[in-house]
C-alpha positions in Angstrom: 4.1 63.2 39.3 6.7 62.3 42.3 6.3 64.4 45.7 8.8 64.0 47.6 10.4 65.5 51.1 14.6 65.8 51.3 16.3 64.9 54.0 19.2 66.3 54.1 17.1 70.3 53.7 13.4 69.4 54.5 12.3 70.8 51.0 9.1 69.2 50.0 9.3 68.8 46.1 7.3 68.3 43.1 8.5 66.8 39.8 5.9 66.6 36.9 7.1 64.5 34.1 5.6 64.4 30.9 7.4 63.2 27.4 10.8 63.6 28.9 12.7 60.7 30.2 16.0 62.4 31.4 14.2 65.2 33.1 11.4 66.6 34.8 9.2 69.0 33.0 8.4 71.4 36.0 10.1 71.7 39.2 8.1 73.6 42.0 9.8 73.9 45.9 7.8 73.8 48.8 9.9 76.8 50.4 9.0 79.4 47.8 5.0 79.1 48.5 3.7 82.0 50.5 1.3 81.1 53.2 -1.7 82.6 53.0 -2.2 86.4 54.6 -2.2 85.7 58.1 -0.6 82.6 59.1 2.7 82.1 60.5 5.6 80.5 59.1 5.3 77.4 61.6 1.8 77.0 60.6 3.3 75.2 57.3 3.4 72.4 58.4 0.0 72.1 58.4 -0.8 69.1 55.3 -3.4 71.5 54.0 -0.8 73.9 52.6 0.5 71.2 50.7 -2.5 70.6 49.3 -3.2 74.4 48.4 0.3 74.2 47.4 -0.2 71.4 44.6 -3.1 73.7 43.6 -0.8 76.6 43.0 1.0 74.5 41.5 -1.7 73.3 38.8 -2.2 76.6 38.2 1.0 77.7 37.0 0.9 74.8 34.1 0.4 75.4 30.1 -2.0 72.7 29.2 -5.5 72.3 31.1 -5.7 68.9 31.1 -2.4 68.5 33.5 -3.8 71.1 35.2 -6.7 68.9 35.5 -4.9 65.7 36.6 -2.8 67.5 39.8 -5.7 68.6 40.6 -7.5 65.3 40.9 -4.0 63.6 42.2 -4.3 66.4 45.1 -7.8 65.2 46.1 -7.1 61.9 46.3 -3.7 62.7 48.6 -5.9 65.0 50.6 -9.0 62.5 50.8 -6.4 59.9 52.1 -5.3 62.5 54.4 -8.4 63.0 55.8 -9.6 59.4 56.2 -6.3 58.5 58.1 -7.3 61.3 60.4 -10.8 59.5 61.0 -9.0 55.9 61.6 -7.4 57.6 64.4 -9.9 59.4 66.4 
């Protein structure tokens, strides 16, 4: 898995990579998830829609058990999140 934010478009990106080595597997874009009914458009960059975002993500894949793993690789990102917001209050 490599999450990554460009630059140059501030498009947050997910590359899952599996038995290829010149090429991701899946792709997904940031930009394309739709916020939840409700929320605005500058609510996004809220870190819990990434988080719901990597969900979606796992949902969309073939095989349960990489399901499985982004889902676990989520809740450790969002767990760090939430202990780095504890260290600073």
């Amino acid at each position: 898995m490599i999450l990554y934010s460009r630059v140059k478009d501030h498009e947050t990106v997910l590359e899952l990579w599996a038995s290829s080595t010149k090429h991701p597997d899946s792709v997904f874009h940031f930009s394309k998830f739709e916020l939840p009914s409700g929320w605005e458009a500058e609510d996004k960059s809220n870190p819990i829609f990434i988080y719901q975002w990597l969900i979606e993500c796992a949902s969309k894949l073939t095989w349960w058990f990489y399901t499985r793993k982004l889902v676990d690789e989520a809740n450790e990102l969002f767990d760090e999140y939430e202990k780095s917001l504890k260290k600073s209050s």
